[in-house]
C-alpha positions, 0 to 999 in steps of 0.5 A, spaced: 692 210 295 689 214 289 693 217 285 691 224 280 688 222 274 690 225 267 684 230 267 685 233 275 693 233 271 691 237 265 686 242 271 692 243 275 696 245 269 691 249 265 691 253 272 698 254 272 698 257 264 692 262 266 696 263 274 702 265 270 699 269 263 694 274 268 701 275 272 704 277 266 709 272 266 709 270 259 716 265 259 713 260 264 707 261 261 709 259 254 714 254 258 707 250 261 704 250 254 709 246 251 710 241 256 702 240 256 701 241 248 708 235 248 703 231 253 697 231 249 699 231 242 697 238 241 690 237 242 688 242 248 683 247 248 687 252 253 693 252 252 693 253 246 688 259 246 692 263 251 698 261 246 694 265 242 693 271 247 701 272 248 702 271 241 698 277 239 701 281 245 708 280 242 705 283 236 705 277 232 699 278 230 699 273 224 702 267 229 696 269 234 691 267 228 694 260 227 693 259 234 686 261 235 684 257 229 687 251 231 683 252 238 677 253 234 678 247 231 677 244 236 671 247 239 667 250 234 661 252 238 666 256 243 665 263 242 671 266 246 676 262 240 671 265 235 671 273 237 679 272 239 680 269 231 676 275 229 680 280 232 686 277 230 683 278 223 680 286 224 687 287 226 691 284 221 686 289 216 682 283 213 675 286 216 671 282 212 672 275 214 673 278 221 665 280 220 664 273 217 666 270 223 663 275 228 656 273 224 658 266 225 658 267 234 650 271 233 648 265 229 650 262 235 645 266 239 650 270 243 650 277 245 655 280 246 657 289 247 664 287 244 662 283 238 657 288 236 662 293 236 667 290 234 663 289 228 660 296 227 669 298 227 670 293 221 665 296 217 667 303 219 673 301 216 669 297 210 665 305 209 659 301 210 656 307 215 649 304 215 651 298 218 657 301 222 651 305 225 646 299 226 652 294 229 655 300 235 647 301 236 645 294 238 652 294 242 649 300 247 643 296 247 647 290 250 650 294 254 651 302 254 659 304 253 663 310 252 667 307 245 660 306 242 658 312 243 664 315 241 664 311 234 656 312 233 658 320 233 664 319 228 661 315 223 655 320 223 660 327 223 664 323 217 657 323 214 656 330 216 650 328 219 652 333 225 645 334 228 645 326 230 653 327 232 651 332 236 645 328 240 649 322 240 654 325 244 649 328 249 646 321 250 653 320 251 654 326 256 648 324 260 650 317 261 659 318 262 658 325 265 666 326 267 669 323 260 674 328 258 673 325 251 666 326 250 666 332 252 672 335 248 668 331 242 663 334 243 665 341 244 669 339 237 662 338 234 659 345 237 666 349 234 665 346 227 658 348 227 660 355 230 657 355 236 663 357 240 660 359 246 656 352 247 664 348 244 668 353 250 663 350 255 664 343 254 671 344 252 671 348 259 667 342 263 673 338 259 679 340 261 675 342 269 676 333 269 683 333 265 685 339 265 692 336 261 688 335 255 691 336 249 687 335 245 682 340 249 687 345 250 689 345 243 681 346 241 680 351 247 686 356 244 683 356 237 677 359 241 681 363 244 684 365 239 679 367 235 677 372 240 683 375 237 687 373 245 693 371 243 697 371 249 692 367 253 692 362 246 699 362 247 699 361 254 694 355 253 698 352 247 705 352 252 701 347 257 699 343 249 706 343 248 709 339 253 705 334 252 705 334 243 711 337 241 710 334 233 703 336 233 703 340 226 696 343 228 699 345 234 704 349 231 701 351 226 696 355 231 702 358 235 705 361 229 697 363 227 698 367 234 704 370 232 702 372 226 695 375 229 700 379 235 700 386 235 705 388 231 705 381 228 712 377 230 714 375 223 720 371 224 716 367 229 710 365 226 714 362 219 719 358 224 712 355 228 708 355 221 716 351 218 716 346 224 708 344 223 710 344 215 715 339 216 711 335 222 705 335 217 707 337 210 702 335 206 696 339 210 694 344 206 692 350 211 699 350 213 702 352 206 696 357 205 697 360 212 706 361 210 704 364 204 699 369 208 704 370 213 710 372 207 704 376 203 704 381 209 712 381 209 711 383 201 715 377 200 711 376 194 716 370 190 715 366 197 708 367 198 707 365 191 710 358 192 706 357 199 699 359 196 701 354 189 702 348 194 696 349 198 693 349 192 696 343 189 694 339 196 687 342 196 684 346 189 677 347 193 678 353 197 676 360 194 681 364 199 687 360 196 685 363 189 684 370 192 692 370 196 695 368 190 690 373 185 694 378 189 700 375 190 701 375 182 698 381 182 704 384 186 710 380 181 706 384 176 704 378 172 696 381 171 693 375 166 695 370 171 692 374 176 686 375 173 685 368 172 687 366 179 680 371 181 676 368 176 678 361 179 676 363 187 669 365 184 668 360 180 669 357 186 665 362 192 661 367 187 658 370 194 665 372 197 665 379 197 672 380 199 675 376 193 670 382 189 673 388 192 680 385 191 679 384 183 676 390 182 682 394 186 686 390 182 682 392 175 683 398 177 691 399 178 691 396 171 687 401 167 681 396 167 676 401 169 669 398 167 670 391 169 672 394 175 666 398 176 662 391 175 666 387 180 665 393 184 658 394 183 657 386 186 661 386 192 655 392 194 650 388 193 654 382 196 657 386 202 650 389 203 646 382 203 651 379 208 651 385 213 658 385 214 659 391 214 654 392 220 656 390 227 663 388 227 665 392 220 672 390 218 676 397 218 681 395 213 676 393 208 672 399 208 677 404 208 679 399 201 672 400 199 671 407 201 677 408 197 675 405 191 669 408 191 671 415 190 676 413 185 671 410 180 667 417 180 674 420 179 674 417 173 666 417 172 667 424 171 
């Protein structure tokens, strides 16, 4: 009679290790590997590997990598135990021994699309873009994937490189024609390049293949929402809101759209704008668009404290400067004032709206020759943009107009 060998045994058990892990049960499966890791003194490739699978699924992150160490150990040339040592490390957030160790599988001669694209996501996280760039292009090389060209895009889009963005995620598009992700992406790109109409119709063609999209939804209302139909945004934002109700950009565009409505619902749009804040209060566009919204309600000492936030998040915006010029003017603190426009030009000298603005103000203030002189530039301002010559804005050329006959008042 022949009796089984220790290898046909070991076979046998490793067979039930992996039956058990792919099944997804991991307490038989941890149960075999101790029984096998006890039989062979701890010196089995495989139970320990999957050990180190589980371990991770479990969130034990740390543990996992102790495991696929010691299994690589044991085989050092086995790329499986490699990658899953790096991946451990990526996820731990140690990303550049996690490209060491991925170096070490090419050295190996292996291709392989994870690796390369593992890699390139380690020096996404390092700020390494050009190498980034190069690892997800070799990965596509190895073998054309959805996650590259989405990563490709990004780290170009973070280098404001958006003409490369957008020909990767057409390149994208051609070869994953029904990716809701890459068309919504890609949309994104067209919207922040203001090409509304190109980011409508893939944002259109998205939603068509998940028309549940969030993500899709919220981009396709804020075009909309520019188009000034707030009642059609709302109705998209309501479908937004089921599925992302701390979604402080989403609510922040609800409260927009309130506050856009004709006549504006006020009580609306700063409970919306106040429920983004506390969901996301360090964006500084909220902050700024509570202080409009309290602006136009002629509660200057709220808008006041808005616009101060916003700007405390973001000094970089010349608007801010312009609301908190008016905003002061209004508290009757004119110095500051002042200060506050010369701010906001300093940082957008070809802003007419922030001319026309101050020169009102000057005016109000018996300033009239530094009014006419910032008069005179937001003309020359106003008529170089052509603004005024398609869509004119009613509001600013009454204001202008106004002026204008006042400053001859006083001329005469």
């Amino acid at each position: 009679m022949n009796h089984p060998t220790h290898t046909t045994l070991r076979s046998r058990r490793n067979w039930y290790i992996h039956s058990c892990y792919t099944s997804g049960d991991y307490k038989s499966c941890l149960a075999a590997i101790e029984e096998e890791l006890v039989a062979c003194a701890g010196l089995c490739e495989y139970p320990i590997y999957c050990k180190g699978l589980i371990m991770r699924h479990q969130g034990k992150v740390k543990e996992s990598l102790q495991y696929f160490q010691a299994a690589t150990s044991l085989s050092p040339h086995n790329v499986l135990n490699l990658k899953q040592v790096a991946r451990s490390l990526y996820l731990l957030g140690k990303h550049r021994a996690a490209v060491d160790v991925y170096e070490e599988t090419t050295k190996l001669g292996f291709e392989d699309w994870e690796i390369w694209h593992n890699k390139g996501l380690c020096f996404t996280y390092l700020k390494d873009y050009e190498e980034a760039i190069d690892c997800f292009e070799r990965a596509n090389d190895v073998q054309r994937h959805d996650a590259s060209y989405l990563q490709l895009g990004k780290i170009y889009c973070l280098q404001e490189d958006f003409k490369a963005a957008l020909k990767t995620y057409q390149e994208a598009v051609d070869f994953s024609p029904q990716n809701a992700e890459i068309l919504t992406t890609l949309g994104l790109v067209y919207l922040r390049l203001g090409e509304n109409q190109k980011a409508f119709d893939h944002l259109g063609n998205s939603l068509a293949h998940d028309p549940l999209n969030p993500k899709t939804i919220l981009a396709a209302g804020s075009i909309i929402q520019d188009n000034q139909d707030m009642d059609v945004a709302l109705m998209k934002y309501r479908i937004a809101a089921v599925k992302t109700p701390n979604s402080a950009q989403l609510w922040n565009n609800i409260g927009m759209c309130f506050f856009g409505k004709n006549p504006p619902k006020y009580v609306a749009a700063v409970a919306c704008l106040k429920r983004a804040l506390y969901l996301d209060p360090f964006e500084w566009l909220i902050s700024y668009n509570i202080g409009l919204v309290h602006l136009n309600k002629q509660q200057y000492a709220s808008a006041f404290h808005f616009f101060s936030a916003s700007i405390n998040l973001n000094p970089n915006f010349a608007a801010t400067y312009m609301y908190l010029a008016i905003t002061l003017a209004r508290l009757d603190d004119f110095e500051n004032s002042c200060a506050a426009y010369q701010k906001s030009i300093e940082i957008n000298e070809s802003d007419s709206t922030t001319r026309l603005n101050y020169a009102i103000t000057l005016f109000n203030n018996d300033e009239i020759e530094q009014s006419r002189e910032q008069f005179d530039v937001f003309e020359d301002l106003f008529a170089q943009s052509g603004e005024g010559e398609d869509d004119p804005d009613q509001e600013v050329t009454a204001q202008s107009a106004e002026l204008r006959e006042a400053l001859k008042v006083e001329e005469a």
